[in-house]
C-alpha positions as CSV (number, residue, x, y, z in Angstrom):
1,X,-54.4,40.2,-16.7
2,X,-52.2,39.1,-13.9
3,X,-50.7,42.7,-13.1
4,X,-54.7,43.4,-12.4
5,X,-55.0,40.3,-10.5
6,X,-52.4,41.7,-8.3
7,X,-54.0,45.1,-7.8
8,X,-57.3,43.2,-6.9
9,X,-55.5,41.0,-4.2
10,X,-54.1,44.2,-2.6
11,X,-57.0,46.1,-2.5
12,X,-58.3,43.3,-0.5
13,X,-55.1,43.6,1.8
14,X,-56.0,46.8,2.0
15,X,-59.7,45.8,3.3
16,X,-60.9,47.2,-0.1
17,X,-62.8,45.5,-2.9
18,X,-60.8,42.9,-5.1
19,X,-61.4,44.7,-8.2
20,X,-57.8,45.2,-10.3
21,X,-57.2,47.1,-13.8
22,X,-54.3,48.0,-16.0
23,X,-54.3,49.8,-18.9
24,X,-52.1,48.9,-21.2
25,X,-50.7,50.5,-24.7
26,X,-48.7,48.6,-27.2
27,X,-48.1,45.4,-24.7
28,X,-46.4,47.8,-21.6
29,X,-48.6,48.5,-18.8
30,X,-49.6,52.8,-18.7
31,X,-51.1,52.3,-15.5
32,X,-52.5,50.3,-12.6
33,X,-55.3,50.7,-10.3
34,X,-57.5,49.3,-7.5
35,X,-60.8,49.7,-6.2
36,X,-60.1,52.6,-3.2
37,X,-63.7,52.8,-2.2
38,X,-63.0,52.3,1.2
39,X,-59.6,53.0,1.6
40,X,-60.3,56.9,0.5
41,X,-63.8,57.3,1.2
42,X,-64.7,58.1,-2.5
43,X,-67.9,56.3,-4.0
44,X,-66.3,56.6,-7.5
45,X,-62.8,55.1,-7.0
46,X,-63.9,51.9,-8.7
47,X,-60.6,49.6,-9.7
48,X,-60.9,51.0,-13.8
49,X,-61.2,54.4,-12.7
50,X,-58.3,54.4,-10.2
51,X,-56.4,53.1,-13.0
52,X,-57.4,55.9,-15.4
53,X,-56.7,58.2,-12.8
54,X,-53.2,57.1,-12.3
55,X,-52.4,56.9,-15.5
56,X,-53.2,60.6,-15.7
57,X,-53.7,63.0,-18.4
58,X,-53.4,60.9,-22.1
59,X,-53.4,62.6,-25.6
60,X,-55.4,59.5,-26.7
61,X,-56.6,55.9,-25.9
62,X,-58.1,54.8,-29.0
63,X,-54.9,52.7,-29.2
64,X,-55.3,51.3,-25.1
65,X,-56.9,48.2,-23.7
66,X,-57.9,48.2,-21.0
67,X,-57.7,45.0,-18.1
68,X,-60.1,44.3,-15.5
69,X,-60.7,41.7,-13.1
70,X,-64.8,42.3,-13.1
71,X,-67.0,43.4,-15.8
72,X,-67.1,47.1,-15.6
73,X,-70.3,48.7,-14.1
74,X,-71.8,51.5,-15.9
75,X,-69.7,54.2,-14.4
76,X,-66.9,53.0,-15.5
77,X,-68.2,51.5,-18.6
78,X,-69.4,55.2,-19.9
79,X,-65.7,56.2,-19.1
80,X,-64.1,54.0,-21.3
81,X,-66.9,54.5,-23.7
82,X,-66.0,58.7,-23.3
83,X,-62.1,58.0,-23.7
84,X,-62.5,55.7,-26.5
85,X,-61.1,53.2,-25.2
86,X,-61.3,50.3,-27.6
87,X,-61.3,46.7,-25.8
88,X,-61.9,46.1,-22.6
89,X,-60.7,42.3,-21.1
90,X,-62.1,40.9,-18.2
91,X,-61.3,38.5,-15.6
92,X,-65.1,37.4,-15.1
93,X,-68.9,38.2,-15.0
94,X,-70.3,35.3,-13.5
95,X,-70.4,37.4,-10.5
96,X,-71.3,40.6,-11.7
97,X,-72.7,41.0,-15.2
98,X,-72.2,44.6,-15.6
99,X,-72.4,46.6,-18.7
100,X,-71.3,44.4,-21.2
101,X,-73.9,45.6,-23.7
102,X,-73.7,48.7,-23.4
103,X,-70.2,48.8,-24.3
104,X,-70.4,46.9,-27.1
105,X,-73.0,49.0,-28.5
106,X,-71.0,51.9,-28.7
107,X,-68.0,50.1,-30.4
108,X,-66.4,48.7,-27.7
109,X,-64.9,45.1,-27.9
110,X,-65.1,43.2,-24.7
111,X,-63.8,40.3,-24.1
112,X,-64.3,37.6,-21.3
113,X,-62.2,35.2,-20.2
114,X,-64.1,33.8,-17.3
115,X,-61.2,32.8,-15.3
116,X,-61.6,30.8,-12.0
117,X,-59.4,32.8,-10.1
118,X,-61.1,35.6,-11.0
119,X,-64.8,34.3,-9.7
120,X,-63.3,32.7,-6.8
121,X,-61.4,36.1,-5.9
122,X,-65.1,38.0,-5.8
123,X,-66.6,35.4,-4.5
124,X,-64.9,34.8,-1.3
125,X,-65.2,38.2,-0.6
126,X,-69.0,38.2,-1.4
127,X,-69.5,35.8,1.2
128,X,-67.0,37.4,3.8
129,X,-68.5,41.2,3.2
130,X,-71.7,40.9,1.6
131,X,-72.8,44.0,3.1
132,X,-69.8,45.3,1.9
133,X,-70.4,44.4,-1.5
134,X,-74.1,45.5,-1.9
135,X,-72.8,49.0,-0.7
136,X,-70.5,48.8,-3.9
137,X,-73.1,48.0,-6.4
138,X,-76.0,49.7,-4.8
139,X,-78.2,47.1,-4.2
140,X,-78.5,48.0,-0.3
């Protein structure tokens, strides 16, 4: 979980959303990724899907987990779901709920460890960009 802590905290740096994933196969990290969304313009560059992206093509993930430092949102939720991407850990949902459920009811095991850090992390920048945020989860 720390190496998508660190990807969350430079997206910020970056003037992005804190949002941080790793996926990770047999305990060695396949990839990293950060939410780009306004560093590249691109609505769907959520942190789990910059990840998948850079770990590029796989022959499988039934045997990845996949990190994040938020619950997924549905986007990225139906990705895992679509690459079969067994567990998902998360950093929080206090902050954003996102689509536990319907992870889990396709087979998905999620698991939340509902680290401070985490929640403070989103919710400094909540405060600071608000506007910034509601873009993300469109709720403007």
């Amino acid at each position: 979980m720390q190496a998508a802590i660190d990807e969350a905290r430079l997206g910020r740096r970056e003037g992005g959303i804190p949002i941080g994933s790793v996926l990770v196969r047999n305990g060695e990290i396949v990839a990293k990724g950060h939410n780009k969304r306004v560093q590249e313009l691109n609505p769907i560059k959520h942190g789990e899907m910059d990840c998948l992206n850079n770990a590029g093509r796989q022959r499988t993930y039934r045997d990845t987990i996949i990190y994040s430092t938020l619950m997924p949102c549905f986007m990225c939720a139906g990705t895992i779901v679509q690459f079969k991407i067994p567990k998902v850990i998360v950093g929080e949902s206090r902050t954003f709920d996102g689509a536990r459920e319907f992870m889990e009811s396709h087979g998905v095991e999620v698991i939340d460890l509902d680290l401070d850090e985490c929640v403070q992390m989103m919710e400094e920048f909540i405060e600071a960009e608000p506007t910034l945020w509601n873009e993300d989860i469109m709720e403007l």
